[in-house]
N, C-alpha and C positions, 0 to 999 in steps of 0.2 A: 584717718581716711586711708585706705588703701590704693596700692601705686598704681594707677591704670596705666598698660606698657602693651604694645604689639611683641616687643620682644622685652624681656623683663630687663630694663636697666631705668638708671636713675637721674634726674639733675638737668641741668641745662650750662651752657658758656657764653662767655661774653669775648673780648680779648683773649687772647691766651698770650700769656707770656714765656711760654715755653711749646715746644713743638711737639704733635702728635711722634712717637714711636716710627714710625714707619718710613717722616718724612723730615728725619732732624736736620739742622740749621750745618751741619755738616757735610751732610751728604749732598746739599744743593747747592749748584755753580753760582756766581754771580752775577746777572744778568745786568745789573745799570746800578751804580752808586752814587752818590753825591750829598755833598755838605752842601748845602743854601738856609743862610739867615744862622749860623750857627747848628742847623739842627740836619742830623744824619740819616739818608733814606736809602734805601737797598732794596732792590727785586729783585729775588733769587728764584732758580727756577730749577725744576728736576722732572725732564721727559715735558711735558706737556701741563704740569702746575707752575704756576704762580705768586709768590708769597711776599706780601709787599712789609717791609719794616721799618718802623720812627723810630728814629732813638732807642733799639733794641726792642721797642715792643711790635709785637706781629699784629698785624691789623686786619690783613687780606687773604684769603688765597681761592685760585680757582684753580679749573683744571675743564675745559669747553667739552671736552669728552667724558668728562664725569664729574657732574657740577657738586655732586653730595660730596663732601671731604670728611663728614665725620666729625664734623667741630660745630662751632658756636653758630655758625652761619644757615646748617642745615636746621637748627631749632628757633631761631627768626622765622624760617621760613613756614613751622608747621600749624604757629594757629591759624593764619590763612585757611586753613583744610578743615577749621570747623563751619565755616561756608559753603554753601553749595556750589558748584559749576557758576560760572556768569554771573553771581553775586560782588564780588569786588573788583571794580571797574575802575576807583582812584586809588593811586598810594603814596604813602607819605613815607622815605627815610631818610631821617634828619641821622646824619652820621655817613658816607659814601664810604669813604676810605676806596679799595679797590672795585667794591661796585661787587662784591660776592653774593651775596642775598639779591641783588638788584637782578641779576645774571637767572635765579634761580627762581626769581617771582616771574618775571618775563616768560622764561622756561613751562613753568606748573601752575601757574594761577593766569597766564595770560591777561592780566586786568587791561584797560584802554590807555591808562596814561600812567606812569611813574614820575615821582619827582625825586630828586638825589638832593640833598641840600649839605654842601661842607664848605667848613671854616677855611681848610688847607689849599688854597690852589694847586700846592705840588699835587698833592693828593689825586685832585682832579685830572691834572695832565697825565698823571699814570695808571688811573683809571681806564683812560681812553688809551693810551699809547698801549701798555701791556696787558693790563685786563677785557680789551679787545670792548669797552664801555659805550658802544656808537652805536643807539639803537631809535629806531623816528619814534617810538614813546615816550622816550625816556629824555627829562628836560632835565639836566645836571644845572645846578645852580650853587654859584660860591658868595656864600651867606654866612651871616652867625644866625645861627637856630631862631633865639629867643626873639629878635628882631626882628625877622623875618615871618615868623609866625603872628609876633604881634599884630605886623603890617600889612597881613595875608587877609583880603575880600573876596574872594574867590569859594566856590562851592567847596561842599567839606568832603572828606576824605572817610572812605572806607576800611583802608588800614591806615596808620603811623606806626612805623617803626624807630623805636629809639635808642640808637647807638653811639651815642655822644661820647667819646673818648679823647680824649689828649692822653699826652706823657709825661711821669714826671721819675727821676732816679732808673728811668728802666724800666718804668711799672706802668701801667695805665691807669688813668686817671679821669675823674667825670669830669665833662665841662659843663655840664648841669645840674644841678642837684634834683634828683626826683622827691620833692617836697609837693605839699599839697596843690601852691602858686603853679606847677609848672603841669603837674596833674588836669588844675584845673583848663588852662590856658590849652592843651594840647583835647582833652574833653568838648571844649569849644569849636576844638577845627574836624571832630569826628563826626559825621554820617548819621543818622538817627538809630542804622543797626552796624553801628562800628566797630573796629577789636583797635588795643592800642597794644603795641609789644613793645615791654623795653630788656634791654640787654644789663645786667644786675654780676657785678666779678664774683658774687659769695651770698651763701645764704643770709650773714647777717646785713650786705646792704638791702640785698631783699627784703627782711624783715621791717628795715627802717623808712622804707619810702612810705611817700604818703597817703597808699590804700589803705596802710596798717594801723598809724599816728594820726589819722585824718578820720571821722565817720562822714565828714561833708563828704569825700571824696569817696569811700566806698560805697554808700548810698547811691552813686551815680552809673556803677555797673552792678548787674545782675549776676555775673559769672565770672570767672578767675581762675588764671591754672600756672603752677610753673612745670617748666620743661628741663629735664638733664637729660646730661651723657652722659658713658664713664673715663671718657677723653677729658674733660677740664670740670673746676670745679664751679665753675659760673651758673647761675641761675637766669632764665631766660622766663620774662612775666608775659600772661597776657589779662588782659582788664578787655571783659564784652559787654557791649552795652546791652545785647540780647542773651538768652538761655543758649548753652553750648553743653554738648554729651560727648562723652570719650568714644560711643561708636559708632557717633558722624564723623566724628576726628578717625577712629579707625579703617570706615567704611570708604570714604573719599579718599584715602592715600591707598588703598587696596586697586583704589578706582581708576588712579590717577597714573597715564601712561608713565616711566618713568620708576614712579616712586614706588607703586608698589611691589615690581621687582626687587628693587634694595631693599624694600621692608624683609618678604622671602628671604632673601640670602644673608640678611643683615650688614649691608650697606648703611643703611639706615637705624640707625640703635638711640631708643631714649626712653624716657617715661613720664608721662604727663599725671600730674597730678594736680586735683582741686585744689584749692585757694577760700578763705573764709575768714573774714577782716575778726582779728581778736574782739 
């Protein structure tokens, strides 16, 4: 299948455990440090960004005057935009970290309600302290995922986003596995016309989650796409429970105040391409 792209690149990001070019780990001051529980966090900053770090992996970054950074976070944000205006009103990201994508749904999808859900309460307190994360939609909640999902009676959700990472060596690490079980369970808390995005470090975890290894599971969405950059090599999935076209996706980010400036100037760089369970 051919790469459908606004501007031709490719892939999508999860983590990056290394820094874009422009904004390495060098060139940015130290803004707040500390060791708690054993484990190492750091927010560094440079001009008006944000970069929050665990145990040397990068997890966050914003920038309030220019939310697009060009990484993993701006391809979270873009299945969203195979919806129309005022169609996604709940969302679900299980994974906060600094609250980057949260910052950037608030921003360009406007929905009614966000939920944050993470494991780290440091996490959360620097969400709010320097990711600037204090918003009356936005219910930040310190939870473990699966448990909370389980426990979860409440009306279902139009997006889930899924960004579940730990660390381990330096590297990041799933604290979920996207296996069929977890597929299913997250399927259960989606909308009748839902999108589910999860954040994938490599094509070949991509390959292995449970859309691909599962036909219960892909039977259950109609459309599928993953998203790159050429900034990291992470894979970013979306799973719709309705029909999705590349130039709804195209036409709504053209649409869309904000975004489709950076598309024009290439702020904005990725490539969305179809998805078709083996």
């Amino acid at each position: 299948m051919g790469c459908v792209t606004l501007l031709a690149y490719t892939a999508a990001a999860l983590h990056a455990t290394s820094a874009p070019p422009m904004l390495g780990r060098s060139r940015m001051a130290i803004l707040w440090q500390r060791s708690i529980n054993g484990r190492q966090y750091e927010v560094r900053s440079a001009g008006n960004t944000r970069r929050l770090y665990t145990d040397g992996v990068f997890h966050s970054q914003f920038n309030p005057r220019n939310p697009l950074c060009g990484g993993v976070w701006d391809l979270l944000l873009l299945p969203a935009l195979f919806s129309s205006s005022g169609a996604i009103q709940r969302v679900l990201v299980l994974g906060v970290g600094g609250g980057a994508v949260i910052h950037q749904l608030a921003r360009h999808v406007t929905p009614r309600e966000i939920v944050g859900i993470e494991l780290n309460p440091v996490h959360l307190t620097i969400a709010r302290r320097f990711f600037g994360l204090a918003r009356r939609n936005v219910a930040l909640v310190q939870a473990d995922a699966r448990r909370w999902l389980r426990d979860y009676d409440g009306p279902p959700f139009d997006l889930i986003i899924d960004d579940l990472y730990g660390e381990q060596d330096g590297e990041p690490l799933r604290a979920v596995a996207a296996n069929a079980p977890w597929f299913t369970l997250l399927h259960r808390r989606l909308s009748a016309h839902g999108t589910l995005v999860f954040n994938f470090v490599s094509r070949d975890a991509l390959r292995r989650c449970g859309y691909f290894v599962d036909r219960r599971v892909s039977r259950r969405f109609r459309s599928a796409w993953q998203f790159t950059t050429p900034l990291h090599e992470n894979r970013v999935a979306a799973f719709l429970r309705g029909e999705s076209y590349a130039r709804v996706l195209r036409n709504n980010l053209k649409a869309a105040p904000g975004l489709g400036n950076a598309l024009a100037t290439g702020r904005l760089r990725y490539c969305a391409r179809a998805m078709r369970p083996v």
